[in-house]
C-alpha positions as MATLAB code, in Angstrom:
seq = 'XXXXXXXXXXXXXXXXXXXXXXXXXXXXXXXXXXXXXXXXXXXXXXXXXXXXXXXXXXXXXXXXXXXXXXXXXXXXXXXXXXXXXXXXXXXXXXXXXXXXXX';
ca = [
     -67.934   -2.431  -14.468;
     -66.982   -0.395  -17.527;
     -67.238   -1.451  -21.011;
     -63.651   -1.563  -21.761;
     -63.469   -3.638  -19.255;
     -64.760   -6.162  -20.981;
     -62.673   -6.129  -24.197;
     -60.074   -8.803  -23.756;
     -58.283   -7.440  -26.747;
     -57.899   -4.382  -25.343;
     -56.608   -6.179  -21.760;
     -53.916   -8.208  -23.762;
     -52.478   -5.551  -25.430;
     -52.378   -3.626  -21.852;
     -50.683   -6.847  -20.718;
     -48.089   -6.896  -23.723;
     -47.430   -3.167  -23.296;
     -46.481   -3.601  -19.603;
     -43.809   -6.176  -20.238;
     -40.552   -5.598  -20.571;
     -38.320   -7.388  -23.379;
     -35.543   -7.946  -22.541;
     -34.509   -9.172  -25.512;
     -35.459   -6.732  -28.058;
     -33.485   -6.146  -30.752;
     -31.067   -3.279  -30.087;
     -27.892   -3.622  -31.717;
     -26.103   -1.292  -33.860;
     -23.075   -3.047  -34.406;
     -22.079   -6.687  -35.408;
     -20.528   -7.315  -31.896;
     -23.479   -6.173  -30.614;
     -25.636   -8.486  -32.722;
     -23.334  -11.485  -32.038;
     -24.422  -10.915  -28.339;
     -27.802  -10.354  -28.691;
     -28.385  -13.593  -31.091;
     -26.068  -15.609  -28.003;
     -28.631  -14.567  -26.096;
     -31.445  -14.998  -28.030;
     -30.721  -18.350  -29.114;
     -29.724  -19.540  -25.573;
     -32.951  -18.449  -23.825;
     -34.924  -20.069  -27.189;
     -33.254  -23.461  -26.610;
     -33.955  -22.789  -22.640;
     -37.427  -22.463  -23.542;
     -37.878  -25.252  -25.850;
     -36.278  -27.914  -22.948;
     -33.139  -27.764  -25.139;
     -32.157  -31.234  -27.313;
     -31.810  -34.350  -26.046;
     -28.382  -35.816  -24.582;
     -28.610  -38.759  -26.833;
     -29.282  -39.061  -30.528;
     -31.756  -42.020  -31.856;
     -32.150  -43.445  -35.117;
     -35.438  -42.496  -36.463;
     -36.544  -46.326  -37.141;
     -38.901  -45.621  -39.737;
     -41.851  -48.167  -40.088;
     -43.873  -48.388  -43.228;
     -47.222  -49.141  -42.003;
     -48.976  -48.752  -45.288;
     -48.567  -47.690  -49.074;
     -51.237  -46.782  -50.828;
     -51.708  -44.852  -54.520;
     -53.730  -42.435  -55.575;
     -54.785  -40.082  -58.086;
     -51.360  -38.332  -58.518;
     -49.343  -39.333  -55.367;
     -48.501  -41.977  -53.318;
     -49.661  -41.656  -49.221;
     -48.050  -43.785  -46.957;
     -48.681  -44.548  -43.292;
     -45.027  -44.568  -41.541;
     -44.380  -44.130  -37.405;
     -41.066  -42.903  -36.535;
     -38.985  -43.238  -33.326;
     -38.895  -39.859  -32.158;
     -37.235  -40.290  -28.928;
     -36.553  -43.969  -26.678;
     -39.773  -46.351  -26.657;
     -41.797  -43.355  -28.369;
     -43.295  -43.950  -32.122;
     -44.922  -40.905  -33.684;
     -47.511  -41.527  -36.532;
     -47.500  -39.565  -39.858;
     -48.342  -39.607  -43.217;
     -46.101  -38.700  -46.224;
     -47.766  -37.845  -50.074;
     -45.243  -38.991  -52.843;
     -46.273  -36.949  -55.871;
     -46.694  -39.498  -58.830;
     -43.776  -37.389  -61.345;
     -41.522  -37.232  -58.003;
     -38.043  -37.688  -58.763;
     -37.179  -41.459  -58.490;
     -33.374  -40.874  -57.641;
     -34.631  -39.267  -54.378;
     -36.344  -42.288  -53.294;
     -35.200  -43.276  -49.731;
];
């Protein structure tokens, strides 16, 4: 065993070097770029498991409201998809702009 083979940076980067992208950027045209961002944003949806067929309200639930030293935090879970709530918080600073209150 050598040293460098012990250097997992060093292994990645062989790794990274081998590959072959197939989507690099290439173009020097605008047709050519239309193409290549087709491309690039079909295989990005393919990779993120695309949207889903349906479209839900988020159903936001307030869960609690509570002030603070310059903002507001409040507890809220939100439908993200059928049957599924997601927690999350959201800070309110205090001067926030009252007409964007939803």
């Amino acid at each position: 065993m050598k040293d460098e083979d012990l250097n997992h940076l060093d292994y990645l980067k062989k790794i990274y070097n081998s590959q072959k992208r197939i989507l690099e950027f290439r173009a020097t045209s605008l047709e050519e770029w239309k193409k290549w961002k087709s491309a690039l944003t079909e295989k990005f949806l393919e990779l993120l498991g695309g949207f889903p067929d349906h479209s839900y309200s988020f159903d936001v639930k307030v869960i609690e409201h509570v002030k603070e030293k310059g903002y507001t935090r409040e507890k809220i879970y939100y439908l993200s998809e059928k049957d599924v709530y997601v927690p999350a918080y959201i800070l309110i600073p205090s001067d926030a702009d009252p007409l964007l209150d939803v």
